[in-house]
C-alpha positions in Angstrom: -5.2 -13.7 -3.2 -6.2 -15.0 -6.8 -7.9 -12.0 -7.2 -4.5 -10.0 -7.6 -3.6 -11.9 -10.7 -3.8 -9.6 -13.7 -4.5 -6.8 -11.7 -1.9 -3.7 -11.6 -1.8 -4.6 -8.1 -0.4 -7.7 -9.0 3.2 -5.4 -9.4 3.5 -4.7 -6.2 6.1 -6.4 -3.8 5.4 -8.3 -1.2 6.5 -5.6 1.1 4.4 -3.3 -1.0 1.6 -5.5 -0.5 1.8 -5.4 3.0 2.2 -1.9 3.2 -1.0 -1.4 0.5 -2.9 -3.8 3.2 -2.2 -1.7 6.3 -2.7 1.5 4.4 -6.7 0.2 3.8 -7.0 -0.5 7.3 -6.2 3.2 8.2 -3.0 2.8 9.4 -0.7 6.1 9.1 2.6 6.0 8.3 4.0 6.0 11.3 2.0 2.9 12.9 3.3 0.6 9.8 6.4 1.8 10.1 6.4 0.5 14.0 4.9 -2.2 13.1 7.3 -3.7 10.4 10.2 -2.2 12.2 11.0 0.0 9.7 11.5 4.2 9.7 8.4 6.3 8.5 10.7 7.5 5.6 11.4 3.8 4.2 7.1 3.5 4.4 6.4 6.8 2.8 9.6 5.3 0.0 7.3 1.9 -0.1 4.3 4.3 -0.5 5.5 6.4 -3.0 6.6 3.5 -5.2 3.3 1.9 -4.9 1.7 5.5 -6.3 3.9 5.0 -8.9 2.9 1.3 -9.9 -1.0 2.1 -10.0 -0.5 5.2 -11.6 -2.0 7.2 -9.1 -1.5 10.7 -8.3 -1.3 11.1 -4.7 -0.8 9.2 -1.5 -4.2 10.1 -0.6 -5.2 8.2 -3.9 -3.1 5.2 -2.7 -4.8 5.3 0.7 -8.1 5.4 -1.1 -7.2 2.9 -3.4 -6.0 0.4 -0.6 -9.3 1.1 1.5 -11.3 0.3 -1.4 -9.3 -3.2 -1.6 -8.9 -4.0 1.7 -13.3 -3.9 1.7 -12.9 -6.6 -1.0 -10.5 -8.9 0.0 
């Protein structure tokens, strides 16, 4: 994951990350949140901080943003 270095990506948490990566693979809240055993609230929390760290401005944006990523990786 090289590629992260410099980006604004490159802010994110690890748990952020994670959350970014099953975001691009069109996972809703609720599926990541059963899959990392955590509540939907604490992913849409993860997800909102994310939005905040690329400067985006909406979680639609962030699931667009991880989509395109996740293609690229």
């Amino acid at each position: 994951k090289s590629e992260r270095n410099g980006s604004p990506i490159s802010h994110l948490s690890e748990r952020e990350l994670e959350i970014f990566e099953w975001l691009g693979r069109g996972m809703t809240v609720k599926e990541i949140g059963r899959q990392l055993h955590l509540s939907p609230k604490t992913v849409e929390y993860h997800r909102e901080h994310i939005k905040q760290k690329l400067n985006l401005s909406s979680s639609a944006a962030v699931v667009r943003e991880a989509t395109v990523w996740s293609i690229n990786q």
